[in-house]
C-alpha positions as CSV (number, residue, x, y, z in Angstrom):
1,X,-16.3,217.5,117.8
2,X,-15.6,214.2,116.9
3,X,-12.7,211.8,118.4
4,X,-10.5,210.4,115.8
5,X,-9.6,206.6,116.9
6,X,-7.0,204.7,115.7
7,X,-7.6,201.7,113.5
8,X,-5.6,199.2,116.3
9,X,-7.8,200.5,119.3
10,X,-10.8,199.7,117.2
11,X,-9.5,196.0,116.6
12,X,-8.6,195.7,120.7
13,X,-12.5,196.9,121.2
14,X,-14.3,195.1,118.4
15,X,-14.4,192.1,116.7
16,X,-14.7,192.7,113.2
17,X,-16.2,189.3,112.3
18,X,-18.6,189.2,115.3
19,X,-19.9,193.4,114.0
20,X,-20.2,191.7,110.1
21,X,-22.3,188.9,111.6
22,X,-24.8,191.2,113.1
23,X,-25.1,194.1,109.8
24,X,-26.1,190.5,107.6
25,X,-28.8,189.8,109.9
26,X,-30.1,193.4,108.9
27,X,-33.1,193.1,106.9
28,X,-31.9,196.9,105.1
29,X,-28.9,197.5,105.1
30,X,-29.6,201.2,104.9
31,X,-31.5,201.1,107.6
32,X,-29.7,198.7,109.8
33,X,-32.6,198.9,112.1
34,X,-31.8,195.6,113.5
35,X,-28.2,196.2,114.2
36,X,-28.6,199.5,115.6
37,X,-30.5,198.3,118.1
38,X,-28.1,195.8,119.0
39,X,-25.5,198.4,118.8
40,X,-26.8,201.5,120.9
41,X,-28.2,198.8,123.5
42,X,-24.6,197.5,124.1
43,X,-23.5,200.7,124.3
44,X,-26.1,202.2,127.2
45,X,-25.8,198.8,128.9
46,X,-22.0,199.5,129.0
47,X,-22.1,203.1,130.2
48,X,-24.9,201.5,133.3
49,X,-22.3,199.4,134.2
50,X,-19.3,202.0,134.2
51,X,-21.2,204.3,136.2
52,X,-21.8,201.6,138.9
53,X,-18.6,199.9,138.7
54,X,-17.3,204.3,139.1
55,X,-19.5,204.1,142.0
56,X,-18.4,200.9,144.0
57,X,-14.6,202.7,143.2
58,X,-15.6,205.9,144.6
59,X,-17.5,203.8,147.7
60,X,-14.3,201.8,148.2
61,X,-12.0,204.9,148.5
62,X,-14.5,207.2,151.0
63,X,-14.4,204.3,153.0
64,X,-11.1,203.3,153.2
């Protein structure tokens, strides 16, 4: 099921101008191979580093 976001969340999260910058560097832009890449590497480098900063968190209370 999908998550419906709201437009304003969006624009706290992404910068618009910064996102348009990276689909022109896309050589298709049906493809968007280039941005993609960008895009679903930000995104697994984030979720790495929510899972250890979870970690550290869940560290900090167990030993507290």
């Amino acid at each position: 099921m999908a998550t419906k976001v709201s437009e304003n969340c969006v624009k706290q999260v992404l910068d618009i101008k910064v996102f348009d910058q990276i689909l022109e560097m896309d050589e298709d832009p049906v493809q968007r191979e280039f941005s993609s890449e960008i895009v679903f590497s930000f995104f697994e480098e984030t979720q790495k580093v929510l899972a250890s900063m979870e970690e550290e968190v869940t560290k900090s209370y167990v030993h507290s």
